[in-house]
C-alpha positions in Angstrom: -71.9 -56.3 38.9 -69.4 -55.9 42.0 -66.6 -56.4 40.7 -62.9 -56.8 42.7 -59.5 -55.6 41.0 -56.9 -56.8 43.0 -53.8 -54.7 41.2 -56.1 -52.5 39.6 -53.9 -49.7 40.3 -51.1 -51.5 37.8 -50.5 -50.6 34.1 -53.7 -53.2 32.6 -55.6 -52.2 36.1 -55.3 -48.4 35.4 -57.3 -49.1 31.6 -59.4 -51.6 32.9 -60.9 -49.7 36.2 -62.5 -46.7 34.2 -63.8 -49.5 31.4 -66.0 -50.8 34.1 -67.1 -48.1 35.8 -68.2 -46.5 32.9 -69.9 -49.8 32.1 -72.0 -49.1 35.0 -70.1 -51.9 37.6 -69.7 -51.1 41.4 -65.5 -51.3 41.4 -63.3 -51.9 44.0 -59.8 -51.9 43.2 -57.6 -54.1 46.0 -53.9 -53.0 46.7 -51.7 -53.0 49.2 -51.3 -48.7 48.6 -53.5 -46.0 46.9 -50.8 -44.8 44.6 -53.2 -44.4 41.7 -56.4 -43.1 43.2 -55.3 -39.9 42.5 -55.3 -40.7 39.4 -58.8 -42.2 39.2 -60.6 -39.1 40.6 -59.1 -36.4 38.4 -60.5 -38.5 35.7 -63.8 -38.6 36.8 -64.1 -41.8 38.6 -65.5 -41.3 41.7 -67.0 -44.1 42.4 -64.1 -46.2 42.7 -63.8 -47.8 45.6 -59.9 -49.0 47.5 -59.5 -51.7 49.6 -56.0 -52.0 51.5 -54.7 -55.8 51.3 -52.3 -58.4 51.0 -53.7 -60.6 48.3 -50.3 -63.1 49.7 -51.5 -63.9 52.9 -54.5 -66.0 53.3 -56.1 -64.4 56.5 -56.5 -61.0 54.3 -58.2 -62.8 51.6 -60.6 -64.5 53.6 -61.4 -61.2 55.1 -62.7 -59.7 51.1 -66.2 -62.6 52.0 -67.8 -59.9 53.8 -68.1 -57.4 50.5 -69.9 -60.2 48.1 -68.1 -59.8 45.6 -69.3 -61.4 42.0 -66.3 -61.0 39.7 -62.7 -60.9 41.3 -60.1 -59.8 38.7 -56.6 -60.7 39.8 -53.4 -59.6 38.2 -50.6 -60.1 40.7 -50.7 -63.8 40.2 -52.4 -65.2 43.1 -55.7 -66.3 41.3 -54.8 -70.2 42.9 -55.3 -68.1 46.2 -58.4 -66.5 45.6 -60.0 -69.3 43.9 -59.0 -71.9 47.0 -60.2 -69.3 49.7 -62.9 -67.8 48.5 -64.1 -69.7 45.3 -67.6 -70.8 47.3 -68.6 -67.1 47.3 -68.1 -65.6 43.9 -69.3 -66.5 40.7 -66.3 -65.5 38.8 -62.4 -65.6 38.4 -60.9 -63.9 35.9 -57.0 -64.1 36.0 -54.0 -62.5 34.2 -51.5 -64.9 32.9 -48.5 -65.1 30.7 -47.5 -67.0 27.5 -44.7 -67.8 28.9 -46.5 -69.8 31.4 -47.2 -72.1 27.9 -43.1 -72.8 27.6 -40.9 -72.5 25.0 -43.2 -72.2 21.4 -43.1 -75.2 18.9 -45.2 -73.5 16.6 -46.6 -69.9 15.9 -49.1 -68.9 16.5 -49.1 -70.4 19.4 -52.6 -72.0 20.8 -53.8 -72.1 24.4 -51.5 -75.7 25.2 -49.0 -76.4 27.3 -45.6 -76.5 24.5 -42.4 -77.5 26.1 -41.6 -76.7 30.0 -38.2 -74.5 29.8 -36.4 -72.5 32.3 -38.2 -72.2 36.4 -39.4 -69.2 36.7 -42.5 -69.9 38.8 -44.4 -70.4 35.4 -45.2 -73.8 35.2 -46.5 -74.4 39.1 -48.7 -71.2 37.5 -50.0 -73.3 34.6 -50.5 -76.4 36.7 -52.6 -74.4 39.3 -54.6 -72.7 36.1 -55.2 -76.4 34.8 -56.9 -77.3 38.4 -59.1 -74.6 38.5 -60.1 -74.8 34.8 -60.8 -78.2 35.4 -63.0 -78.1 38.8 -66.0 -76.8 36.6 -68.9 -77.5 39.0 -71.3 -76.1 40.9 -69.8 -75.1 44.0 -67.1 -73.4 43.3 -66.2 -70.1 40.7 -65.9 -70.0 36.8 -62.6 -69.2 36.2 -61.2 -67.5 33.0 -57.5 -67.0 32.2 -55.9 -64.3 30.0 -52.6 -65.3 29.0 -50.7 -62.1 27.8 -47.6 -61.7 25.6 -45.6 -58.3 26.1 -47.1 -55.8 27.7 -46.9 -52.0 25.7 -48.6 -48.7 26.0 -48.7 -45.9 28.1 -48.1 -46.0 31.6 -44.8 -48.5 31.2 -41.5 -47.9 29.8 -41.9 -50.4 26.9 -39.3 -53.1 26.3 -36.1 -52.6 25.5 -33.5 -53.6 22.5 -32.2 -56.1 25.3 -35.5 -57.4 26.6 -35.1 -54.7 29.6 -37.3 -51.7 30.4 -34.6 -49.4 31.0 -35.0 -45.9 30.2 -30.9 -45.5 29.8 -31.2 -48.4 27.3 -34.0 -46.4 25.1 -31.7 -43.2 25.2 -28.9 -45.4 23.7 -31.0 -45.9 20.6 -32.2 -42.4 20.8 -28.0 -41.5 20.4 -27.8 -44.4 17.5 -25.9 -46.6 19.2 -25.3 -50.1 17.9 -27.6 -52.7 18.7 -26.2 -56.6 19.1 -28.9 -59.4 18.4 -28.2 -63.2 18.2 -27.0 -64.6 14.5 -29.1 -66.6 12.8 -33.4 -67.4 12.5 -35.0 -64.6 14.4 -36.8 -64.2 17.6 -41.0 -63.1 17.0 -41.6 -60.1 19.2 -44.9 -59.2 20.1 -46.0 -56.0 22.2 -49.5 -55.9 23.0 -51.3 -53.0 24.3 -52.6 -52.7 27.7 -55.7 -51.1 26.6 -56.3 -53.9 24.2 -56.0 -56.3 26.9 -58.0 -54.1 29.6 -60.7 -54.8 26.6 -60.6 -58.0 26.5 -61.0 -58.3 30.4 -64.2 -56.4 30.1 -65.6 -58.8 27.4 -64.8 -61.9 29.7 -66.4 -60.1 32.7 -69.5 -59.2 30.6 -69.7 -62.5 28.6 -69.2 -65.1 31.1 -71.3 -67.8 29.4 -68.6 -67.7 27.0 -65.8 -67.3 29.0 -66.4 -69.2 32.1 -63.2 -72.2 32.4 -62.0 -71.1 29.5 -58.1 -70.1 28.8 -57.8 -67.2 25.8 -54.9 -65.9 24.4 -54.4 -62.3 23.9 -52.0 -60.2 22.0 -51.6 -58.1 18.7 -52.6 -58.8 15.1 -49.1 -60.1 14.5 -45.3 -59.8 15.8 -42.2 -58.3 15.2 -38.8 -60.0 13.8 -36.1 -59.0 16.2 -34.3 -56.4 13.5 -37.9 -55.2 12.8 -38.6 -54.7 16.6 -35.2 -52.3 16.7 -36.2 -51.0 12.7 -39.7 -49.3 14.2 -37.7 -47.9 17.1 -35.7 -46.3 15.0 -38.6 -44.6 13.1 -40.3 -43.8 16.2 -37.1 -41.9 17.2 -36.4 -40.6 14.0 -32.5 -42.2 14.0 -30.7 -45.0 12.2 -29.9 -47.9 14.4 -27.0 -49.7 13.0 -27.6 -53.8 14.4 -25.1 -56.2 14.6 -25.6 -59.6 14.6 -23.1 -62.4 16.9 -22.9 -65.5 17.8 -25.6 -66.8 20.2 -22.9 -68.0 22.6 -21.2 -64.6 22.4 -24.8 -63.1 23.1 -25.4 -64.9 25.9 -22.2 -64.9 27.8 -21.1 -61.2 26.4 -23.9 -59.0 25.2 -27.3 -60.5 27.6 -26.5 -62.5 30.3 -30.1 -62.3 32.3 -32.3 -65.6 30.8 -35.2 -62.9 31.9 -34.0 -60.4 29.3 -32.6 -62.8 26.2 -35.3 -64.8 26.7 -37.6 -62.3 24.6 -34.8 -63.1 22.1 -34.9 -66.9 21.7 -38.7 -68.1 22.1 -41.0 -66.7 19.8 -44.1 -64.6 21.3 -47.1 -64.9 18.9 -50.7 -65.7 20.6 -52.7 -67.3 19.2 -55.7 -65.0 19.4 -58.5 -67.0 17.1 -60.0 -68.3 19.8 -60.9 -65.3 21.8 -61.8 -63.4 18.2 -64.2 -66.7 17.7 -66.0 -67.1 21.2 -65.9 -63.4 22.8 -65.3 -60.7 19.8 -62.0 -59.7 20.4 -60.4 -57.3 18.1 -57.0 -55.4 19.1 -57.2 -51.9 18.3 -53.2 -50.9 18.4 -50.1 -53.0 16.8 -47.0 -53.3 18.0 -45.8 -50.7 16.5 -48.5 -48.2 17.4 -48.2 -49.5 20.9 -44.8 -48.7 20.8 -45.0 -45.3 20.0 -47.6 -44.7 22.2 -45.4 -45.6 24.9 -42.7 -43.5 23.8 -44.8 -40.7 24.1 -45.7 -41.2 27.3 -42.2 -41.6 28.3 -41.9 -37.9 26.8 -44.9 -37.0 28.6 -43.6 -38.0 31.9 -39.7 -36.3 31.0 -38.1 -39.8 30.9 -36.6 -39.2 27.9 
């Protein structure tokens, strides 16, 4: 198939790109700069193709008709775009999402439903939009599928932090065994998901679209972390004890975390539920969280970060 990755240079684009070209596809990856084709070509994918766009502006989009493209794979968040623009001339949408786009979690696991609309952050005009293409299943315009991610681990990223941050200063803090603050009381669900694992899943919607087409699927690990247990298996991985103390949630908020965008990852619980993509497409994470972890902490030692 010809398939479009528009972000394919990104940390799920960089696992999914050589998937599908050693599936055989014709892939072009769409991005605004080349800073990963490099990267590509050292590994032995030639074949890859760059197209230099701005997937935000509608003119630019339009222009992407000319290529006939089947599949379009979008990951920056502008599937709405694609799918109003140019969903009369492909056969297939398949666009990144987030939990969070769900709202804050009643229960865990937590299904493929719209829970309880919290905080804006642009996720909810997100979910509406995925709603209106999932439900214009006709004919004349695209199959859409939507993969709705939890935390996103592995290499390539500097993984997520004891404050819901990606800071590399904030990892060498628990390297030195510094003490760790977390909220009193029931505990937040953690759950890192690897890149690769979702890269795989991708590749199954893309080949499977019978299964997949209008569909939204929930991807993540096996299972999640307890907030202490999240800091716990940094503390193996870096071979230190991480002393943790626990305070009030107003002192955490006000004190400790202020950014919703970082304590967030403390408060609503992050636990796909991932039946239903196991059920209709196969799907079987390879890494858990804590093996996505560490493999992201050695790619931060790969890369001298830490």
């Amino acid at each position: 198939m010809k398939i479009l990755v528009v972000g394919g240079t990104g940390h799920i684009g960089s696992f999914l790109v050589p998937k599908l070209v050693k599936n055989g596809h014709e892939v072009f990856v769409g991005t605004r700069g080349r800073t990963k084709q490099k990267l590509y070509t050292e590994n032995g994918f030639e074949g890859v193709k760059f197209i230099n766009f701005d997937v935000s502006k509608d003119e630019e989009v339009l222009s992407l008709k000319k290529y006939n493209f089947e599949v379009i794979v979008d990951f920056p968040g502008e599937a709405y775009r694609i799918w109003r623009l140019l969903g009369d001339s492909v056969s297939h949408i398949a666009a990144c999402g987030s939990l969070w786009m769900f709202g804050n979690p009643h229960v865990v696991p937590t299904p493929e439903v719209l829970q309880e609309v919290f905080w804006d952050y642009g996720y909810k005009t997100r979910f509406d939009r995925f709603c209106e293409m999932l439900e214009a299943n006709n004919r004349k315009t695209a199959a859409v599928t939507g993969v709705m991610i939890p935390n996103v681990c592995g290499p390539g990223k500097i993984p997520l932090d004891q404050y819901g941050c990606r800071s590399v200063e904030n990892h060498k803090d628990m390297i030195a065994g510094k003490t760790v603050y977390l909220p009193d009381g029931a505990e937040s669900l953690i759950g890192p998901c690897d890149a690769e694992d979702i890269a795989d899943f991708f590749v199954l919607a893309i080949e499977n679209r019978e299964k997949s087409s209008n569909q939204l699927f929930n991807i993540g690990a096996e299972y999640s972390l307890t907030a202490s247990e999240f800091i716990k298996a940094y503390g193996r991985i870096y071979g230190v004890n991480i002393p943790i103390q626990k305070v009030s949630w107003d002192k955490y908020v006000k004190e400790i975390n202020c950014d919703i965008g970082a304590w967030w990852h403390f408060y609503a619980h992050m636990l796909p539920d991932i039946r239903k993509a196991k059920k209709l497409l196969g799907y079987s994470p390879e890494y858990t969280p804590e093996q996505t972890m560490y493999r992201a902490v050695e790619w931060m030692k790969k890369e001298k970060l830490l």
